[in-house]
C-alpha positions, 0 to 999 in steps of 0.5 A: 597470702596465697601462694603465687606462681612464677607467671612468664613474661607477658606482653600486649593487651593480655598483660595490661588485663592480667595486671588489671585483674591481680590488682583487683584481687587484693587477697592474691597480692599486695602491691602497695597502695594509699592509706588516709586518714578522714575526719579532722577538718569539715573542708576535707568532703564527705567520707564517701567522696573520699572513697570514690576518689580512687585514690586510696584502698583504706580509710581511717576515721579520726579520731576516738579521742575518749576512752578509758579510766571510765569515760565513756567513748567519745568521738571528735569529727571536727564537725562533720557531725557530732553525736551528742547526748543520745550518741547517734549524731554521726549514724548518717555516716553508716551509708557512706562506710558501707558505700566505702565497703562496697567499692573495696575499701576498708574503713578504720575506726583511728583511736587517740590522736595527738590531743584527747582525753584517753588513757588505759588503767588496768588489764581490766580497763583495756578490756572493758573499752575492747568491748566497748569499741566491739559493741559500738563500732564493730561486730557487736551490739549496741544501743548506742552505735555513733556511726549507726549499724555499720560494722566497721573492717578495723581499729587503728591506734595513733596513740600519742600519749595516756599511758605505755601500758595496756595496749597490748591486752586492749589488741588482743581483747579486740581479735578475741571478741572478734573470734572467726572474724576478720578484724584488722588492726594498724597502728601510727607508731613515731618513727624513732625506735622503738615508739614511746608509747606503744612498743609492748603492744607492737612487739606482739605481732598482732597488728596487720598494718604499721604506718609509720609517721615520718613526719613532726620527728626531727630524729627520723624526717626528711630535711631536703638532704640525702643523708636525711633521705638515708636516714629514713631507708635506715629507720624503715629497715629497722621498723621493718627488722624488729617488728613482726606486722604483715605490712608496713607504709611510709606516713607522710604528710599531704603538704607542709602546712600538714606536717608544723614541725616537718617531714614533708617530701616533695612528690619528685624526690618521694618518687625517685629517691625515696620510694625506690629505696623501700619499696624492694622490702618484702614488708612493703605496703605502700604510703600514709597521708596525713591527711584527706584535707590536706591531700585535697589541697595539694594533689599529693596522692595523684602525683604518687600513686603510680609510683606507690605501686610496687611491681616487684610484687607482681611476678613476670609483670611489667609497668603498663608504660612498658607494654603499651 
């Protein structure tokens, strides 16, 4: 992050154009935005409506649920497209990403999810899908390209089982065949610490964003009580406290038809109650949602998007309601 200098107090139309302005500069400061994920549900719309919402500054698309132990790659859109035996049925998707690119927003390729046939077997066969996803989705070549030439910002993994092994040599492979290029890597880990699944791999410090599902985990979700409340803010500091990644986001779900066995916040108590606790952390990111087709049904990220927006990392700027 680019070093900062201390502004002095601000006030007016000066301020308002300021802020407009570091808002715009992701490079210069972070100041906590919505991350969703795309792709699981054909009444969701398209992945470029998803974009020119406003609403979000990152997109993963779900999910890569084949790969390893020699499968070949396999893509699930929940019939948006399917990329069928040549594997370029989803290549109509290359305008809509690079449209997505285009207005700023970073676009993911999220591998695993909680049904699919993934595993990893050896050093060996990480590596082997490392080149894979390069060549097919990202930076590389490839005769097969299932969402056509558009190179893709990152890699997310929702791993959610396969195996606890391998992960980490499949990271670093990624950032090494990206070489001078930005590669950004997330992950989804469950809230309980440290995740089941992958721990080794998040312990490396390779990952930039960790979005963290509070959410179908009793031991860590919300439960309408403010211990439970507590109970989250001390599950965050210890993600925080123990992982080394350059920012870290809230998962939660768009409604409670999203999340079966629980973890929906209402937007009021996220609001007042929640975010407030968190947001102070230096680590801070902002909010996950699960997912576009549920926070299309329910508003969710319009009722708290303001409110992801941390101030604190803005220096000597205040909230726009206080200047204007």
């Amino acid at each position: 992050m680019a070093h900062q200098q201390t502004l002095a107090p601000l006030s007016g139309l000066f301020s308002l154009f300021l802020i407009i302005a570091l808002l715009m500069n992701g490079s210069s400061v972070h100041a906590g935005n919505i991350t969703v994920y795309w792709g699981q549900n054909l009444n969701e719309g398209s992945l470029s409506d998803t974009c020119s919402s406003g609403l979000y500054e990152i997109v993963n698309i779900a999910f890569l649920v084949t790969f390893g132990n020699g499968q070949e790659l396999g893509i699930n859109l929940a019939g948006h497209c399917d990329p069928g035996s040549s594997g370029t049925g989803c290549a109509a998707l290359s305008t809509e990403i690079t449209a997505c690119q285009s207005l700023g927003i970073k676009v993911f390729l999220s591998i695993g999810g909680g049904v699919g046939t993934y595993t990893l077997t050896s050093d060996e066969d990480a590596r082997r899908v490392a080149n894979e996803i390069w060549n097919q989705f990202l930076g590389g070549q490839s005769e097969v390209r299932p969402l056509g030439d558009a190179v893709l910002d990152g890699v997310d993994f929702d791993i959610e089982g396969g195996t606890t092994l391998y992960w980490d040599v499949l990271a670093r492979e990624l950032l090494n065949l990206s070489g001078e290029s930005k590669l950004y890597l997330s992950a989804a880990p469950q809230c309980p610490y440290p995740d089941a699944w992958m721990n080794v791999a998040l312990q490396t410090g390779l990952f930039d964003y960790i979005w963290i599902q509070f959410y179908n985990n009793a031991p860590c979700q919300y439960t309408g009580t403010t211990a439970s409340i507590d109970n989250i803010v001390n599950y965050w500091g210890t993600w925080t406290a123990n992982i080394n990644a350059t920012y870290f986001y809230l998962g939660l779900p768009a409604a409670p038809e999203a999340a079966p066995s629980g973890g929906y916040i209402d937007p009021s108590t996220l609001v007042t109650q929640v975010l407030p606790a968190i947001k102070s952390t230096s680590k801070y990111g902002g909010v996950m949602i699960w997912s576009r087709y549920y926070d299309l049904l329910s508003g969710y990220s319009t009722a708290i998007k303001s409110s992801v927006l941390n101030y604190a990392h803005l220096p000597g700027i205040k909230p726009l309601s206080s200047i204007i």
